[in-house]
Wavefront OBJ file of the C-alpha trace (Angstrom):
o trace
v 7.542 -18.665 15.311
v 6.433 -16.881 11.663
v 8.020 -18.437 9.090
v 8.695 -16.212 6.674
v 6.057 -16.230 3.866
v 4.029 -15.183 7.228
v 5.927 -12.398 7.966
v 6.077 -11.426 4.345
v 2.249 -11.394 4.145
v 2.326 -9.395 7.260
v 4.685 -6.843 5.774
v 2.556 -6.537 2.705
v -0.414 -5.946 5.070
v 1.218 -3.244 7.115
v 2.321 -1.296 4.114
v -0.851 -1.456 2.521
v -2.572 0.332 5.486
v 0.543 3.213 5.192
v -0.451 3.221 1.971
v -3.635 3.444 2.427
v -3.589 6.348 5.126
v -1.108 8.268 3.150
v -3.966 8.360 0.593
v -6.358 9.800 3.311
v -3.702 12.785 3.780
v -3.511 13.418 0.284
v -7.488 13.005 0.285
v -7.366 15.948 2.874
v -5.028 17.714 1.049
v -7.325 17.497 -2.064
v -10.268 18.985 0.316
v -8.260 21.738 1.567
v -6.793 22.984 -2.072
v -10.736 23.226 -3.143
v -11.645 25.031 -0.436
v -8.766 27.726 -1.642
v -6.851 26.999 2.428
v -3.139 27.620 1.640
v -1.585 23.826 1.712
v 2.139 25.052 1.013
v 2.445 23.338 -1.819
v 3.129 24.230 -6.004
v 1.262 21.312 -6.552
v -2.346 21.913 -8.018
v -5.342 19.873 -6.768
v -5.496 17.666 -10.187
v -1.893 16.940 -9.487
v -2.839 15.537 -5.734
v -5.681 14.437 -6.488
v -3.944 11.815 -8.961
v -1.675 10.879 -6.220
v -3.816 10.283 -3.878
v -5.898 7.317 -5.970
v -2.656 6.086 -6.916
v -1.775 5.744 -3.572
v -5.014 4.235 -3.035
v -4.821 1.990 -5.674
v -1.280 0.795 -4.361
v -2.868 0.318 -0.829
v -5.912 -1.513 -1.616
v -3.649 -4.485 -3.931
v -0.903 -4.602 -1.418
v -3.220 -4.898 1.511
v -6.455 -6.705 0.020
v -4.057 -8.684 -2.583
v -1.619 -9.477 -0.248
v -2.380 -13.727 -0.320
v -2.016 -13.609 -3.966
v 1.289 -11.453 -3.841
v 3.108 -13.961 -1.125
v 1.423 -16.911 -3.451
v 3.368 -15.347 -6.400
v 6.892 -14.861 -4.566
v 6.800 -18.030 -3.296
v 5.564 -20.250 -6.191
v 6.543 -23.909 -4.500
v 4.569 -25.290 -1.437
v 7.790 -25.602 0.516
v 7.243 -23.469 3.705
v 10.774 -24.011 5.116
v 13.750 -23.841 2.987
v 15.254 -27.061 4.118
v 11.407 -29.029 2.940
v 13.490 -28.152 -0.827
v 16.046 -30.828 -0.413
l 1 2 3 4 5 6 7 8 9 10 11 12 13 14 15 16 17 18 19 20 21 22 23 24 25 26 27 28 29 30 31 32 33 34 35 36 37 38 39 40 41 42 43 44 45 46 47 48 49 50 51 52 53 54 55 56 57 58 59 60 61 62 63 64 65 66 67 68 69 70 71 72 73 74 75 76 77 78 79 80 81 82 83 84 85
């Protein structure tokens, strides 16, 4: 059984990688735009091009920083919640 600082590392994980391969889209999307292929989007290829490292950015901490996020949210050692009393 996970307990759940487990499961919240693994949920950090998971959305790091959509994070991640939303970035890739956008990355494609920022390929196609240069390359003058109609997208279907206002947006211009600065705009996406921004968005996609932020969504990089947001990827790589959540997924590669993941230990030190569930270290932050749960500051005590106590794994279990009844270990507190």
């Amino acid at each position: 059984m996970m307990k759940p600082k487990q499961l919240f590392g693994v949920i950090l994980r998971a959305m790091g990688v959509w994070w991640l391969g939303d970035a890739l889209v956008e990355a494609g999307s920022v390929i196609f735009k240069l390359n003058g292929v109609p997208t279907g989007s206002q947006q211009t290829w600065q705009f996406t091009f921004m968005f996609c490292a932020a969504n990089a950015l947001v990827g790589m901490i959540m997924f590669f920083g993941a230990d030190d996020i569930v270290r932050l949210a749960y500051r005590d050692n106590h794994d279990d919640e009844a270990d507190r009393f």
